[in-house]
C-alpha positions as CSV (number, residue, x, y, z in Angstrom):
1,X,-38.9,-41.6,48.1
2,X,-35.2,-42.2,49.7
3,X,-34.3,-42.6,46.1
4,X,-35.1,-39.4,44.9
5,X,-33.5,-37.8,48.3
6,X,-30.2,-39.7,47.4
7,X,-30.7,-38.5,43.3
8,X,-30.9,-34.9,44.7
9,X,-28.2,-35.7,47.0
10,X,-25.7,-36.5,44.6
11,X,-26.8,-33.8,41.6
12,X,-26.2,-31.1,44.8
13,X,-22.7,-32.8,45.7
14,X,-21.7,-32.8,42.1
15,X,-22.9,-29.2,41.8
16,X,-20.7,-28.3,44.7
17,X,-18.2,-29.8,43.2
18,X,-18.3,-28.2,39.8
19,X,-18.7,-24.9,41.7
20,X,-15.4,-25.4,43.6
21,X,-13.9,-26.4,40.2
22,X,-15.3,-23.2,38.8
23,X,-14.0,-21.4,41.4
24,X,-10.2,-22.6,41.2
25,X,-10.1,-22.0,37.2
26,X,-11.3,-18.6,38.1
27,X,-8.3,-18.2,40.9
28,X,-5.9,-19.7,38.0
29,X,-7.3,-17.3,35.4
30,X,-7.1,-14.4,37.1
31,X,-3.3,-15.0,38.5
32,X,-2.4,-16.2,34.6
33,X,-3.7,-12.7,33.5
34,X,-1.4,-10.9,35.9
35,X,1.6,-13.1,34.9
36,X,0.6,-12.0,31.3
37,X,0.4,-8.5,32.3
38,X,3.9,-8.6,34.1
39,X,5.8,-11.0,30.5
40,X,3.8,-8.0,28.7
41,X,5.0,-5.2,30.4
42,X,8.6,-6.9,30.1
43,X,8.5,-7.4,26.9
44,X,7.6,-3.8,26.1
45,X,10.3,-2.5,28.5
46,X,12.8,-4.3,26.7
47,X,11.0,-3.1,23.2
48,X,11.7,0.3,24.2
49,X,15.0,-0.2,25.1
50,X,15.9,-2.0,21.7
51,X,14.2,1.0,20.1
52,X,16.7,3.3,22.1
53,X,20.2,1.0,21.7
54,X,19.1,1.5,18.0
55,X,17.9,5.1,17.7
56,X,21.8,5.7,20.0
57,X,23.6,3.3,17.0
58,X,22.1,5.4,14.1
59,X,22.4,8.6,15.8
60,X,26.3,7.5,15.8
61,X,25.8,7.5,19.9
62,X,27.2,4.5,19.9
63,X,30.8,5.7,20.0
64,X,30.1,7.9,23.6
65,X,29.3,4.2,24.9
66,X,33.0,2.9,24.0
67,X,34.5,5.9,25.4
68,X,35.0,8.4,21.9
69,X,33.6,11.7,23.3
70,X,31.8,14.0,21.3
71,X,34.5,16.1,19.3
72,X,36.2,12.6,18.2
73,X,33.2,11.6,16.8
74,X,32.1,14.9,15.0
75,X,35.9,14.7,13.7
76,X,35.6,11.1,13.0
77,X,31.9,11.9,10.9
78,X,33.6,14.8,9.0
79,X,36.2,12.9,7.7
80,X,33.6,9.8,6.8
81,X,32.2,12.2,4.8
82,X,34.8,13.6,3.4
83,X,35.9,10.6,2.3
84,X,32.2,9.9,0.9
85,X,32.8,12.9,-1.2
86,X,36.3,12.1,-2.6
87,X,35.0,8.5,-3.5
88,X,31.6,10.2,-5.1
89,X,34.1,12.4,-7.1
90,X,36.2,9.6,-8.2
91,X,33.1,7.8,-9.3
92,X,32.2,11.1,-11.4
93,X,35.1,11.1,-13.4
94,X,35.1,6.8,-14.1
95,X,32.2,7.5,-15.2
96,X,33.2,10.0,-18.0
């Protein structure tokens, strides 16, 4: 009978031990989700940010940041597209 005894002995001390195993993963697991959650909510900080630096370059914002206020850069626009419109004209008459 001391056999079986030791048998059930050693299945419960390796169940223990897979339990405390279990356990730990778990503990890992849940403190990599969090660390997932924070490099996720990074990331998409930094997302929306690149989204706005682009929106301000295409918006032609981009100037205000280098120190061109707003009536240099609705000059500097208007004369871009004047220039647009001389070139389209010239193109016009080559074209003739």
């Amino acid at each position: 009978m001391e056999k079986i005894e030791d048998k059930i002995d050693s299945i419960v001390s390796k169940l223990q031990k897979v339990l405390e195993n279990n356990k730990s993963l778990q503990k890992e697991i849940v403190s990599m989700k969090t660390k997932l959650d924070s490099e996720t909510t990074k990331n998409n900080d930094l997302q929306n940010k690149l989204k706005q630096l682009e929106q301000k370059l295409k918006e032609g914002n981009a100037g205000a940041e280098i120190g061109i206020s707003d009536k240099e850069r609705v000059h500097i626009k208007r004369k871009i597209k004047d220039y647009i419109t001389d070139i389209d004209g010239f193109l016009d008459k080559l074209a003739v």
